[in-house]
PDB file with one MODEL, atoms N, CA, C and O in Angstrom:
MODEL        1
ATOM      1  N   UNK A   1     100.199 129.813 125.950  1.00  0.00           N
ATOM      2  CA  UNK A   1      99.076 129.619 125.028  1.00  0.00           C
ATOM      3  C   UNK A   1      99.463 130.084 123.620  1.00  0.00           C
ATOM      4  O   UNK A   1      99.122 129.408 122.650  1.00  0.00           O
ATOM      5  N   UNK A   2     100.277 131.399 123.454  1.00  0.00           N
ATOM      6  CA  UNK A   2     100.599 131.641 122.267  1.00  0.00           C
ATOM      7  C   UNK A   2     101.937 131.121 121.717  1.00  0.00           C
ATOM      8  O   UNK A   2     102.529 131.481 120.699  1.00  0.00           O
ATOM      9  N   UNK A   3     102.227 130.327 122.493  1.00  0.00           N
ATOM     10  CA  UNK A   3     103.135 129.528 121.570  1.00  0.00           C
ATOM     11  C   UNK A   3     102.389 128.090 121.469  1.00  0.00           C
ATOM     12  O   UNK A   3     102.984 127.314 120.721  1.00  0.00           O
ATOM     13  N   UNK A   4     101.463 127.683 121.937  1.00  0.00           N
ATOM     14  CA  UNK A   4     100.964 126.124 121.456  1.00  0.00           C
ATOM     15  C   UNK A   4     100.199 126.512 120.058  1.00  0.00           C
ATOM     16  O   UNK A   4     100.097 125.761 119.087  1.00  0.00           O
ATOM     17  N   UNK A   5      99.534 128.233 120.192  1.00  0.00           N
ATOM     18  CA  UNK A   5      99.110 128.056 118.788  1.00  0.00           C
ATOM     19  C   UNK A   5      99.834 128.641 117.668  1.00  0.00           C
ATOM     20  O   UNK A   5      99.402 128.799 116.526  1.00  0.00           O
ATOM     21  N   UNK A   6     101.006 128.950 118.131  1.00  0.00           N
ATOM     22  CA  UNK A   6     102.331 129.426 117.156  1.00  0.00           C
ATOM     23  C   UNK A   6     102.915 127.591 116.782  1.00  0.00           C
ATOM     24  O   UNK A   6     103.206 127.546 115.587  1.00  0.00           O
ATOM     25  N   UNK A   7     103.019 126.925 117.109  1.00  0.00           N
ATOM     26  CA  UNK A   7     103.182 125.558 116.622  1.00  0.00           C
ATOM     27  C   UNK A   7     102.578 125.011 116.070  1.00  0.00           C
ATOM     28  O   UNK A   7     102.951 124.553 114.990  1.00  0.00           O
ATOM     29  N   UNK A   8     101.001 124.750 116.711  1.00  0.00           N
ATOM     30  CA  UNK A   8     100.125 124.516 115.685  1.00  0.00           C
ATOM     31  C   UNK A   8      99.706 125.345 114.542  1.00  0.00           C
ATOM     32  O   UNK A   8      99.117 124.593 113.765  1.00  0.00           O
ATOM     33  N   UNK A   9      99.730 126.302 114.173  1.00  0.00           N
ATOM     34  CA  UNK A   9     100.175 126.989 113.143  1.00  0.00           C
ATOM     35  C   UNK A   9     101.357 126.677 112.043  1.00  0.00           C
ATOM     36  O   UNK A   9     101.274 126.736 110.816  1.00  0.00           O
ATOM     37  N   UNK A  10     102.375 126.359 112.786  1.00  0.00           N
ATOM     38  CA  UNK A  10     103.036 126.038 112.080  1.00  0.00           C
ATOM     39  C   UNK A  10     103.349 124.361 111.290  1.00  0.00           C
ATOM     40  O   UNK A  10     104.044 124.053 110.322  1.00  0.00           O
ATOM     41  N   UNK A  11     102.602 123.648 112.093  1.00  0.00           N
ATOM     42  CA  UNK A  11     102.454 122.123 111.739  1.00  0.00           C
ATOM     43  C   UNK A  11     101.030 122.660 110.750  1.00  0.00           C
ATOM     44  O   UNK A  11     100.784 122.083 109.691  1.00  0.00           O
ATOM     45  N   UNK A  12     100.488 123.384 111.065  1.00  0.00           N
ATOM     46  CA  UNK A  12      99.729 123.294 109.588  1.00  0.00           C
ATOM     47  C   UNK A  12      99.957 123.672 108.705  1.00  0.00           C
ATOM     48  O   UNK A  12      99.299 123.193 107.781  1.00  0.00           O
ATOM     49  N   UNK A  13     100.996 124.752 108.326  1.00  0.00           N
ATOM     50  CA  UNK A  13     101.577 125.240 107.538  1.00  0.00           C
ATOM     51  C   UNK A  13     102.200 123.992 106.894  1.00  0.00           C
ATOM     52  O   UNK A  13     101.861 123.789 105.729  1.00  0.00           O
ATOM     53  N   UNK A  14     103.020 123.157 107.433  1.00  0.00           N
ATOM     54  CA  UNK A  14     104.311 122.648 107.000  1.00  0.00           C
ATOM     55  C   UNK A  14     103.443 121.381 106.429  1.00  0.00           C
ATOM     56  O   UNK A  14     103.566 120.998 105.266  1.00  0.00           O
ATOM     57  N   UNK A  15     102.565 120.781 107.357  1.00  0.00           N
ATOM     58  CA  UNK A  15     101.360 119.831 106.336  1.00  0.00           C
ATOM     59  C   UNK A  15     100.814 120.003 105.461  1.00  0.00           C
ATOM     60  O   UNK A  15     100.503 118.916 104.974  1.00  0.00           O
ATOM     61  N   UNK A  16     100.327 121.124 104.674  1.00  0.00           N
ATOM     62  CA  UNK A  16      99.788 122.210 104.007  1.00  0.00           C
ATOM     63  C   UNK A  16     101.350 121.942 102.857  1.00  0.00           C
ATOM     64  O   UNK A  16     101.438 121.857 101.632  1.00  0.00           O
ATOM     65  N   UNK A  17     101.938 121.905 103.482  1.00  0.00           N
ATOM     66  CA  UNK A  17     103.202 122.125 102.156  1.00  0.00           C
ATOM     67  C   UNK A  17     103.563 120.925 101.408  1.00  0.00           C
ATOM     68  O   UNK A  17     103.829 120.769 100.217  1.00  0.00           O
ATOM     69  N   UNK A  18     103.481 119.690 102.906  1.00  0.00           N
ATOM     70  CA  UNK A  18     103.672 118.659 102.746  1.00  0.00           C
ATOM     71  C   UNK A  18     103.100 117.748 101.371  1.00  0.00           C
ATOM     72  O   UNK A  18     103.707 117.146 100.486  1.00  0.00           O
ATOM     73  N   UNK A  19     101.430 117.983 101.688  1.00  0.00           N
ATOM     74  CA  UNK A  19     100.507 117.640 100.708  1.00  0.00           C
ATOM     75  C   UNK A  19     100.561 118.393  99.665  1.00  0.00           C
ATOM     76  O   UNK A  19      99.911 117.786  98.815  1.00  0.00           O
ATOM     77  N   UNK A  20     101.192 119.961  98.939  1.00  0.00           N
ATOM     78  CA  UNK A  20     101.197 120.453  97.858  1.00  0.00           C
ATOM     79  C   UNK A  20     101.976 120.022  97.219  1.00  0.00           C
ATOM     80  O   UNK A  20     101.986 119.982  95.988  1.00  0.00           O
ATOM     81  N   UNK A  21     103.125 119.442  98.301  1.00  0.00           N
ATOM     82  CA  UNK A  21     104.587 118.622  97.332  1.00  0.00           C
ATOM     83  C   UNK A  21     103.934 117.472  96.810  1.00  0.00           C
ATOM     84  O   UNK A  21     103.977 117.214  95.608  1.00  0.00           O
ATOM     85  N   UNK A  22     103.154 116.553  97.882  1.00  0.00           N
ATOM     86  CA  UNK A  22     103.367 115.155  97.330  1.00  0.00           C
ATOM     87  C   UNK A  22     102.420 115.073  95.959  1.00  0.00           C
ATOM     88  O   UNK A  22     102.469 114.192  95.101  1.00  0.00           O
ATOM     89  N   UNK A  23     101.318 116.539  96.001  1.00  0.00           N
ATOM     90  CA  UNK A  23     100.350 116.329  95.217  1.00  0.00           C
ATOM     91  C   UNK A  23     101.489 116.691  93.750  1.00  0.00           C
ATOM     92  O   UNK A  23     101.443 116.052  92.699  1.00  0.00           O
ATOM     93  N   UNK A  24     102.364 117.745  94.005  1.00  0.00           N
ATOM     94  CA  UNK A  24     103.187 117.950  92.696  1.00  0.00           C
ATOM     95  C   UNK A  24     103.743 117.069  91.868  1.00  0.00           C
ATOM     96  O   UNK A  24     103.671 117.071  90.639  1.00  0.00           O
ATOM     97  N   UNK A  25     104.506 116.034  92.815  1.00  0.00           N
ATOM     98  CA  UNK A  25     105.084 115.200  92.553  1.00  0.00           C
ATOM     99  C   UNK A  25     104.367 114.319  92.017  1.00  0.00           C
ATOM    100  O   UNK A  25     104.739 114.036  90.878  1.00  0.00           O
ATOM    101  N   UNK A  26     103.127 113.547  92.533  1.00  0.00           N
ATOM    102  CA  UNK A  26     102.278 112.739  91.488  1.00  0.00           C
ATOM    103  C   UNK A  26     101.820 113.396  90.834  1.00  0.00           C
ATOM    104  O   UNK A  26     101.082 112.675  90.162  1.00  0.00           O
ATOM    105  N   UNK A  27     101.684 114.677  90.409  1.00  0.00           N
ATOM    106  CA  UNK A  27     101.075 115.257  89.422  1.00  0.00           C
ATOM    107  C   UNK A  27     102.344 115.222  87.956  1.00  0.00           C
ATOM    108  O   UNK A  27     102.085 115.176  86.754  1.00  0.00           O
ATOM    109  N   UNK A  28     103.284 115.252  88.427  1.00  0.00           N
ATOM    110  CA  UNK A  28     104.235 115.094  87.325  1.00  0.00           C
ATOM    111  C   UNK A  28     105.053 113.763  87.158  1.00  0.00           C
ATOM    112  O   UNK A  28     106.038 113.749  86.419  1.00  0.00           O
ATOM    113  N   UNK A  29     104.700 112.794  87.752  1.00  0.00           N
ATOM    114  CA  UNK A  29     104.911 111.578  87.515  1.00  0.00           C
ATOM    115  C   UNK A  29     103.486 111.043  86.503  1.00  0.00           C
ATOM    116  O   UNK A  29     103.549 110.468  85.416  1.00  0.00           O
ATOM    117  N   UNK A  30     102.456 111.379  87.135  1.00  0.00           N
ATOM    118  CA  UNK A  30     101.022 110.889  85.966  1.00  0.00           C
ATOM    119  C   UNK A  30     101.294 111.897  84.887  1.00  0.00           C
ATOM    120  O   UNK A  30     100.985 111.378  83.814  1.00  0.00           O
ATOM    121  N   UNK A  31     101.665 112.911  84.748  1.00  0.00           N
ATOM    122  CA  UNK A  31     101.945 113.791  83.608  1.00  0.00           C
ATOM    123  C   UNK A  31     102.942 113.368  82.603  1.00  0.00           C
ATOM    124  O   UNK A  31     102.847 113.525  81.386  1.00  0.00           O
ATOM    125  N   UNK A  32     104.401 112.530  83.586  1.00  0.00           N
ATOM    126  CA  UNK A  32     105.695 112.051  82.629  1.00  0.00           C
ATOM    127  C   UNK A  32     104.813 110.683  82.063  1.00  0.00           C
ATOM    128  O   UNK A  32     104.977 110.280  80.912  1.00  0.00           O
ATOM    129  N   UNK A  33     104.024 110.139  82.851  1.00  0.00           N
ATOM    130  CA  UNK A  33     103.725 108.645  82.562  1.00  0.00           C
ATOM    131  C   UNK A  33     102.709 108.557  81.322  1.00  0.00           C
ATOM    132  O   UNK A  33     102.865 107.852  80.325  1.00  0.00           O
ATOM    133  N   UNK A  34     101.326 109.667  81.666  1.00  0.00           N
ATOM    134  CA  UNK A  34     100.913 109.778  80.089  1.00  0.00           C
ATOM    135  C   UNK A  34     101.307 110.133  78.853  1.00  0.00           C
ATOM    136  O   UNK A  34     100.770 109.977  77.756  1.00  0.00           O
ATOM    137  N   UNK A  35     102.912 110.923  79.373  1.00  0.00           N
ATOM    138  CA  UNK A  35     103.092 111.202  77.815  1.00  0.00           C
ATOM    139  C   UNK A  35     104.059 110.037  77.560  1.00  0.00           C
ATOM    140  O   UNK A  35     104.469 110.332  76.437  1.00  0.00           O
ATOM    141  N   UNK A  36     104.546 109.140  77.829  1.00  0.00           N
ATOM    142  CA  UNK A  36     105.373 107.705  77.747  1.00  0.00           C
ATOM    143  C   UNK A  36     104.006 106.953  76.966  1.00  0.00           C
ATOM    144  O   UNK A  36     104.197 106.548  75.820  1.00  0.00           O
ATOM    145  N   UNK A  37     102.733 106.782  77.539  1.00  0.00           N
ATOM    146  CA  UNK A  37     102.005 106.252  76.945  1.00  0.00           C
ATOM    147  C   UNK A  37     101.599 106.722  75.947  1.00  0.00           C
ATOM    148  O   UNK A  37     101.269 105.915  75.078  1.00  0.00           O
ATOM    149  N   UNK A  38     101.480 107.921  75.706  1.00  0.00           N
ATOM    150  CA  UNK A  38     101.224 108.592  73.896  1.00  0.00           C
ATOM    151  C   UNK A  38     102.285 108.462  73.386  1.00  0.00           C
ATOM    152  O   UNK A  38     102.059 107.891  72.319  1.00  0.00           O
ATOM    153  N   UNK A  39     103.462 108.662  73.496  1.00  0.00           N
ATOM    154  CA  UNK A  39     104.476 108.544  72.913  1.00  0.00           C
ATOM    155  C   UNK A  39     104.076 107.033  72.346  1.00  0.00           C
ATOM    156  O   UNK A  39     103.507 106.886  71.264  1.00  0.00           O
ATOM    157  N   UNK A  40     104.538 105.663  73.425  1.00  0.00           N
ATOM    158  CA  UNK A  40     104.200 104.111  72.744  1.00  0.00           C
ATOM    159  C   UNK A  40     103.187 104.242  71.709  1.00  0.00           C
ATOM    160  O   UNK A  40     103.366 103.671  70.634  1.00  0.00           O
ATOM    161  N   UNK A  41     101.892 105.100  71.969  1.00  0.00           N
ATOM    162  CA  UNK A  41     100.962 104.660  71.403  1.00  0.00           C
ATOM    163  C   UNK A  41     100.792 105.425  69.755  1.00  0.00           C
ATOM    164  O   UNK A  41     100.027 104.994  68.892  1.00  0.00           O
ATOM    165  N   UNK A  42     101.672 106.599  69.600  1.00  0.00           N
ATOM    166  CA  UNK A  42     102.165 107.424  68.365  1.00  0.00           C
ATOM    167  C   UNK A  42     102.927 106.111  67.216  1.00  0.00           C
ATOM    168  O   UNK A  42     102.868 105.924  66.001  1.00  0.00           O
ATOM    169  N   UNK A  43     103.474 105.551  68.128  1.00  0.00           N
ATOM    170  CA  UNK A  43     105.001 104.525  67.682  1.00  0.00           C
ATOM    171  C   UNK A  43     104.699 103.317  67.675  1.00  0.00           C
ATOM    172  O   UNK A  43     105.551 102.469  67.407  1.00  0.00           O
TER     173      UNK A  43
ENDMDL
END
């Protein structure tokens, strides 16, 4: 029993990480992409 919830623990952990990456990653792709568009729109 305490290892099914030592796994599930840990699949939530690692999902939990999963989604902070992917959220990072589009967070700094919409971050590189608006400043490409201010940049065009400066120029």
């Amino acid at each position: 029993m305490a290892a099914i919830a030592f796994s599930l623990n840990k699949i939530a952990i690692f999902s939990y990480y999963y989604l902070a990456v992917n959220a990072s990653i589009a967070g700094i792709a919409f971050v590189s992409d608006g400043s490409e568009a201010m940049r065009g729109f400066v120029e």
